[in-house]
N, CA, C and O of each residue as an XYZ file, in Angstrom:
492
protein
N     100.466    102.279    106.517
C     101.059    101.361    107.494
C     100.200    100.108    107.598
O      99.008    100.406    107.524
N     100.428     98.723    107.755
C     100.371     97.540    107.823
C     100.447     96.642    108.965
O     101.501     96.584    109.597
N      99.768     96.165    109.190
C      99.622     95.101    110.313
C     100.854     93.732    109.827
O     100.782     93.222    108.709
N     101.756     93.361    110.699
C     102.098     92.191    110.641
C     102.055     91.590    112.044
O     102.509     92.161    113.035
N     101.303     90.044    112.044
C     101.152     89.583    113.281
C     102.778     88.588    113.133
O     103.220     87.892    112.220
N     103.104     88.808    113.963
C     104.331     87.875    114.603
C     103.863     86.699    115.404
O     103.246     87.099    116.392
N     103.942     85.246    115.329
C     103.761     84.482    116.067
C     105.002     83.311    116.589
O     105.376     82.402    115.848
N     105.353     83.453    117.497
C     106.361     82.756    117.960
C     106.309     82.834    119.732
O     105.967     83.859    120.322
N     106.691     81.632    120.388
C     106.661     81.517    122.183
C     107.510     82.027    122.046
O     106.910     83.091    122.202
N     108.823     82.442    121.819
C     110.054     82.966    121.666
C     110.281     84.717    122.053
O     110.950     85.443    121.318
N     109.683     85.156    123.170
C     110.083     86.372    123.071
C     111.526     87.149    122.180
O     111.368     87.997    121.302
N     112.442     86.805    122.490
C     113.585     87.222    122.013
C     113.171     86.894    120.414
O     113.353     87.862    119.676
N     112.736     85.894    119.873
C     112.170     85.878    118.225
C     111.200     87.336    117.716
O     111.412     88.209    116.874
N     110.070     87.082    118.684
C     109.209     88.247    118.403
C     109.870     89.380    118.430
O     109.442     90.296    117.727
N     110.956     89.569    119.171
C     111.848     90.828    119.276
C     112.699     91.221    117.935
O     112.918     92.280    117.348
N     113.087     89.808    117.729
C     114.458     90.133    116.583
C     113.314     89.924    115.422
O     114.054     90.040    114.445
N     112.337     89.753    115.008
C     111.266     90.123    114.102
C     110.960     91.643    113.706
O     111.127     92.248    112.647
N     110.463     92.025    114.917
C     110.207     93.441    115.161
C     111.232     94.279    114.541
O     111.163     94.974    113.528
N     112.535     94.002    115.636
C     113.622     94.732    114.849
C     114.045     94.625    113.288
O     114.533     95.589    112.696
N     113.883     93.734    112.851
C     114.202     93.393    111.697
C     113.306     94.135    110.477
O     113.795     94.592    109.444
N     111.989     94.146    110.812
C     110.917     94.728    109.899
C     110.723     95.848    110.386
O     109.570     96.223    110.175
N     111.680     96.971    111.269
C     110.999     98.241    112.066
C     111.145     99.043    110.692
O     110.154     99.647    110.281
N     112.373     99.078    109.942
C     112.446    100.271    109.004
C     111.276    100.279    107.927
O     111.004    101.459    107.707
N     110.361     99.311    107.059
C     109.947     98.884    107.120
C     108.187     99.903    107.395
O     107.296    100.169    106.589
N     108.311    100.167    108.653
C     107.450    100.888    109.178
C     105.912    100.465    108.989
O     105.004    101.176    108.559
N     105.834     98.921    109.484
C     104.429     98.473    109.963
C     104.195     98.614    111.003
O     104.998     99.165    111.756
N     103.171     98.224    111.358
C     103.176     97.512    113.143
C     103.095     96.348    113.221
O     102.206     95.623    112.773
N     103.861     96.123    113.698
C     104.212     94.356    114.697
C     103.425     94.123    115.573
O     103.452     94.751    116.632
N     102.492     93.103    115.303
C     101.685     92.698    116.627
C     102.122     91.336    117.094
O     102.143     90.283    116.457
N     102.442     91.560    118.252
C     102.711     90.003    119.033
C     101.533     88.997    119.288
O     100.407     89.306    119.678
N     102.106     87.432    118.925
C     101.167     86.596    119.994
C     102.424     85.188    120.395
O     103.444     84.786    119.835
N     101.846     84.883    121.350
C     102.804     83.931    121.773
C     102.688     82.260    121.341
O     103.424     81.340    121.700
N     101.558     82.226    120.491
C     100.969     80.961    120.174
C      99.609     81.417    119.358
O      98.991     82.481    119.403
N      99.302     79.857    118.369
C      98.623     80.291    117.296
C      96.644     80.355    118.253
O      95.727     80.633    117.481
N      96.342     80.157    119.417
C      95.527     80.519    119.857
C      95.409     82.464    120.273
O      94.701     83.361    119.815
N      96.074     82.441    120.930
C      96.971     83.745    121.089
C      96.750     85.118    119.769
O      96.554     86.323    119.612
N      96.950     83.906    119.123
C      97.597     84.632    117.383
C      95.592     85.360    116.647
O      94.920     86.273    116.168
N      95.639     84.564    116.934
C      93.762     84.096    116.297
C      92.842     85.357    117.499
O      91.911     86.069    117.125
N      93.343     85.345    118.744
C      92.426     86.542    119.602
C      93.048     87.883    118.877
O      92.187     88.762    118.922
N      94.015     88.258    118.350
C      94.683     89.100    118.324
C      94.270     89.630    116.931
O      94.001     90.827    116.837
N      94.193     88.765    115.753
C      93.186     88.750    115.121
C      91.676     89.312    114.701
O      91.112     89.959    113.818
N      91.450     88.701    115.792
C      89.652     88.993    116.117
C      90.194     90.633    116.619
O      89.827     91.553    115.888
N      90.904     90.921    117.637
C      90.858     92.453    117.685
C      91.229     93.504    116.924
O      90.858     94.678    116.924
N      92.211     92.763    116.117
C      92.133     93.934    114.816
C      90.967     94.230    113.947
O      90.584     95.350    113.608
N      90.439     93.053    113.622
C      88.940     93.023    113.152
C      88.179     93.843    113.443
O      87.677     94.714    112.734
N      87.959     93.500    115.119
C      87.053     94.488    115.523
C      87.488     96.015    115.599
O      86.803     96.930    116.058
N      88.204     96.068    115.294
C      88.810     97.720    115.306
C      88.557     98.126    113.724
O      88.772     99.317    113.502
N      88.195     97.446    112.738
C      87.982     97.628    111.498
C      89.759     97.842    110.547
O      90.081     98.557    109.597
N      90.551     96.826    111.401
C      91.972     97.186    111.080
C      92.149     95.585    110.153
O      91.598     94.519    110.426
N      92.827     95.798    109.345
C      93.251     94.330    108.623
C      94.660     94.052    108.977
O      95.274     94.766    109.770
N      95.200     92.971    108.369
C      96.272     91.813    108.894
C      96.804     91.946    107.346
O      96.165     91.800    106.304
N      98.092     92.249    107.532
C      99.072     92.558    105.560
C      99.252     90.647    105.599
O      98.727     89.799    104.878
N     100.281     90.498    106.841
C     100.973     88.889    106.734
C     101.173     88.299    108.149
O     101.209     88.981    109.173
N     101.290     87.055    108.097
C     101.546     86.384    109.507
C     102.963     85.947    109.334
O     103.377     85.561    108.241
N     103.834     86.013    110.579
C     105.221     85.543    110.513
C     104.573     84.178    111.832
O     104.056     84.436    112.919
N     104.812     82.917    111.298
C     104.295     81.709    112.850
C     105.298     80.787    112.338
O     105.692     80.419    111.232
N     105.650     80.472    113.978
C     106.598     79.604    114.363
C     105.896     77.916    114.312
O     104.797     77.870    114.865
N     106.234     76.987    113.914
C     105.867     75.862    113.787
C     105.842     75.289    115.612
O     104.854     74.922    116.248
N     106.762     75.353    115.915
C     106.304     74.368    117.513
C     106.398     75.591    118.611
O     107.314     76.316    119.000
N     105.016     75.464    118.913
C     104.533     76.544    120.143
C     103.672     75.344    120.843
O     103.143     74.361    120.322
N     103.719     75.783    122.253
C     102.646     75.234    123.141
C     101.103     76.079    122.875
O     100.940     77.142    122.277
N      99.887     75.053    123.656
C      98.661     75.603    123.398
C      98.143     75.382    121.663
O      97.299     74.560    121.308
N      98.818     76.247    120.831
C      98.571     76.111    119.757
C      99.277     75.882    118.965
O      99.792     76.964    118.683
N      99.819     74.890    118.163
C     101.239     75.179    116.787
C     100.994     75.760    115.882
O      99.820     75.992    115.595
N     102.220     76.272    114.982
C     101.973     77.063    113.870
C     100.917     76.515    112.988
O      99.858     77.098    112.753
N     101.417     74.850    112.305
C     100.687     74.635    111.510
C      99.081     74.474    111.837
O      98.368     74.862    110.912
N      98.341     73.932    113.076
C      97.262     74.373    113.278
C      96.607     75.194    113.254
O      95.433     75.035    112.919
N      97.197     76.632    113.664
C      97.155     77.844    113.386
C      96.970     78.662    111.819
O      96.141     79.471    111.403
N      97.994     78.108    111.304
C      97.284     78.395    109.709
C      96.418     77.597    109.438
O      95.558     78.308    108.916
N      95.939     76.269    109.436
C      94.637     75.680    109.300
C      93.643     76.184    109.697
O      92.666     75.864    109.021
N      93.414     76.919    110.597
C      92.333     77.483    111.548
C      92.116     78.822    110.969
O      90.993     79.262    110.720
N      93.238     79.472    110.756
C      92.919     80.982    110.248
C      92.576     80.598    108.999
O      91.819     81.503    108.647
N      92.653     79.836    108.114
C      92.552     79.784    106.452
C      91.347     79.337    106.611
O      90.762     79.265    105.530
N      90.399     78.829    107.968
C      89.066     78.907    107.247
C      88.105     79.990    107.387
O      86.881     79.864    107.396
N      88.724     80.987    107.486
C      88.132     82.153    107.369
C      88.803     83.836    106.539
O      88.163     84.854    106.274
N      90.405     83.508    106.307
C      91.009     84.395    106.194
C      92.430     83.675    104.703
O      93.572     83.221    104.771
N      91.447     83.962    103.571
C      92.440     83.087    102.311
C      93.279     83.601    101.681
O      94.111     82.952    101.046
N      93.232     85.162    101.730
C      94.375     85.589    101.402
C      95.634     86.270    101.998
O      96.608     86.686    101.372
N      95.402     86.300    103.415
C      96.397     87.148    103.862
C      97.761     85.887    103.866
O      97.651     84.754    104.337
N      99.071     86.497    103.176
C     100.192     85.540    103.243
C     100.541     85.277    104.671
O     100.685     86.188    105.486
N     100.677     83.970    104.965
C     101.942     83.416    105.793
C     102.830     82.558    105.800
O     102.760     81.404    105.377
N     104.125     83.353    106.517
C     105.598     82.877    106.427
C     105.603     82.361    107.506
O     105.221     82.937    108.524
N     106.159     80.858    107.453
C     106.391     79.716    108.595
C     107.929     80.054    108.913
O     108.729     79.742    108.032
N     108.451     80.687    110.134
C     109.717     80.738    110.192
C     109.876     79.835    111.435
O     109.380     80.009    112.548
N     110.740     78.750    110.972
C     111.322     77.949    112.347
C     112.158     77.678    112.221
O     112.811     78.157    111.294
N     112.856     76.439    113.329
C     113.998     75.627    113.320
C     113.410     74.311    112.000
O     114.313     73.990    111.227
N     112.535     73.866    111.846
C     112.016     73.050    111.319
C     112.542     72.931    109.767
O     111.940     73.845    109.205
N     113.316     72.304    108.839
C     113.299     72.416    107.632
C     113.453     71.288    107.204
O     114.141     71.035    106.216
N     112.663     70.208    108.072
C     112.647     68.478    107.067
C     111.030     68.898    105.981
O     110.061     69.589    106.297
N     111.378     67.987    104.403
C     110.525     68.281    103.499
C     108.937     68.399    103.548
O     108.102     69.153    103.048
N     108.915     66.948    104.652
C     107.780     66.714    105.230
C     107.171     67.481    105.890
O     105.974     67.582    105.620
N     107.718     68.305    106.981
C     106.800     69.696    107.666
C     107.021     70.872    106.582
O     106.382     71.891    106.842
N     107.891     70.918    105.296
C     107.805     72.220    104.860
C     106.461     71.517    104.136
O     105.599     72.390    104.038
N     106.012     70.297    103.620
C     104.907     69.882    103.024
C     103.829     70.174    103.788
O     102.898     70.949    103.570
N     103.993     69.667    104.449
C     102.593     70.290    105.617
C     102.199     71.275    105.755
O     100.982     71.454    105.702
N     103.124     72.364    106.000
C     102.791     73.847    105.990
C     102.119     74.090    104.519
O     101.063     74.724    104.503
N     102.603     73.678    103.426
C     101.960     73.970    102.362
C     100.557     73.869    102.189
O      99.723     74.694    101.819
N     100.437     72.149    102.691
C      99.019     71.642    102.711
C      98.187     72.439    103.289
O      97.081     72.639    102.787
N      98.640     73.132    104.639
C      97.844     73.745    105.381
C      97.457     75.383    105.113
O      96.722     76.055    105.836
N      98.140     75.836    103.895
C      98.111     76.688    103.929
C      99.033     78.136    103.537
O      98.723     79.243    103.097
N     100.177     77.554    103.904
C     101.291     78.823    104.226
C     101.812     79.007    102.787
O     101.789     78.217    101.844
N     102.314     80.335    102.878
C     102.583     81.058    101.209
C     103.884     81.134    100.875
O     104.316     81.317     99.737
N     105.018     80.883    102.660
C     106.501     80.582    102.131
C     106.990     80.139    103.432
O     106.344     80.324    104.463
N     108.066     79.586    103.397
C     109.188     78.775    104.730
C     110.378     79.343    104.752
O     111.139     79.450    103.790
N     110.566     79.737    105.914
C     112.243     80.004    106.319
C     113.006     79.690    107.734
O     112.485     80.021    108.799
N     113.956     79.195    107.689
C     114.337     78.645    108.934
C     115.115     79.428    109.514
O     115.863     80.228    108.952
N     114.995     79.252    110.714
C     115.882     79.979    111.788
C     117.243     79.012    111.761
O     117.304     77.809    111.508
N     118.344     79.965    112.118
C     118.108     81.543    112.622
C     118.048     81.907    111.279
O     118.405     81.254    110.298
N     117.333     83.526    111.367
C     117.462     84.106    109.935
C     118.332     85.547    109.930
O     118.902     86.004    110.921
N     118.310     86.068    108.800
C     119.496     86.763    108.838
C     118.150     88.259    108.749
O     117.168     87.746    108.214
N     117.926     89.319    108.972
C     117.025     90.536    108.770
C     117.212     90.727    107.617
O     116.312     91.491    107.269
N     117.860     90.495    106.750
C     117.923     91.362    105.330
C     117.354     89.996    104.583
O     116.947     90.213    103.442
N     117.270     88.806    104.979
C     116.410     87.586    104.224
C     115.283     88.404    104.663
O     114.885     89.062    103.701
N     114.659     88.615    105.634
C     113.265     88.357    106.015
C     112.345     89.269    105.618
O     111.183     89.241    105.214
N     113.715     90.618    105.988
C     112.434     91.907    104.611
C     112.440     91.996    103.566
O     111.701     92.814    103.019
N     113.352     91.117    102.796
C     113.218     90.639    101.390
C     112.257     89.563    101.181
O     112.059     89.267    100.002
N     111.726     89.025    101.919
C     110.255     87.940    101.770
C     109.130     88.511    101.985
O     108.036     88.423    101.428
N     109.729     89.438    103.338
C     108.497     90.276    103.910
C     108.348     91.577    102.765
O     107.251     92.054    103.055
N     108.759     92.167    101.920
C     108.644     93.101    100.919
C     107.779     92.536     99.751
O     106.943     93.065     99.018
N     108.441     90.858     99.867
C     107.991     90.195     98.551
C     106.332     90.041     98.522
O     105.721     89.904     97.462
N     105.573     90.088    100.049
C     104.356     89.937    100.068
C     103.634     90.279    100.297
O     102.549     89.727    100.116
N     103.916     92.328    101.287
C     103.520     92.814    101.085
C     103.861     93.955    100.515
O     104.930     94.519    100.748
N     102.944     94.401     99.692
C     102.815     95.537     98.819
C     102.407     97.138     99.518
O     102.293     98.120     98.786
């Protein structure tokens, strides 16, 4: 079993995430923002538990997605993350790249896209 952190302000997102990847059979860890995302992080760590992939939402308060992968990538280079938002102009899917992220998908998404990305990256 596998850690996937979910990051999105979106309760009802973090929900239809969860549901979507339950069969699947990781654990879903919530954060509500990429500060959020990063403590949550540090406690798997300290539990000697690792992180498979990050699912982060591009516009959150406190912290945004793409800051959020900037921040985790200077310490954490291989774990994949998927930027899922409303967001799909070229320019922020560029950014996410720059910053980091390993694939883009926009909301809304359908569950059978997402564990077909989410299958694709982790093993």
């Amino acid at each position: 079993m596998k850690n996937i952190l979910t990051v999105d302000d979106s309760p009802t997102v973090r929900t239809s995430v969860e549901f979507a990847l339950k069969g699947l059979g990781h654990t879903i860890v919530h954060a509500e923002n990429g500060k959020d995302a990063l403590e949550k992080y540090n406690e798997l760590k300290n539990r000697g538990e690792s992180l498979a992939l990050c699912i982060v939402d591009v516009n959150m308060p406190v912290m945004d997605g793409i800051t959020f992968v900037k921040e985790f990538r200077k310490f954490e280079k291989f774990v994949p993350i998927i930027i899922l938002t409303t967001e799909s102009s070229d320019s922020k899917i560029e950014e996410g790249k720059q910053a980091g992220a390993s694939g883009w998908m926009v909301k809304p998404f359908s569950p059978e896209e997402l564990v077909k990305i989410v299958t694709r990256f982790v093993r």
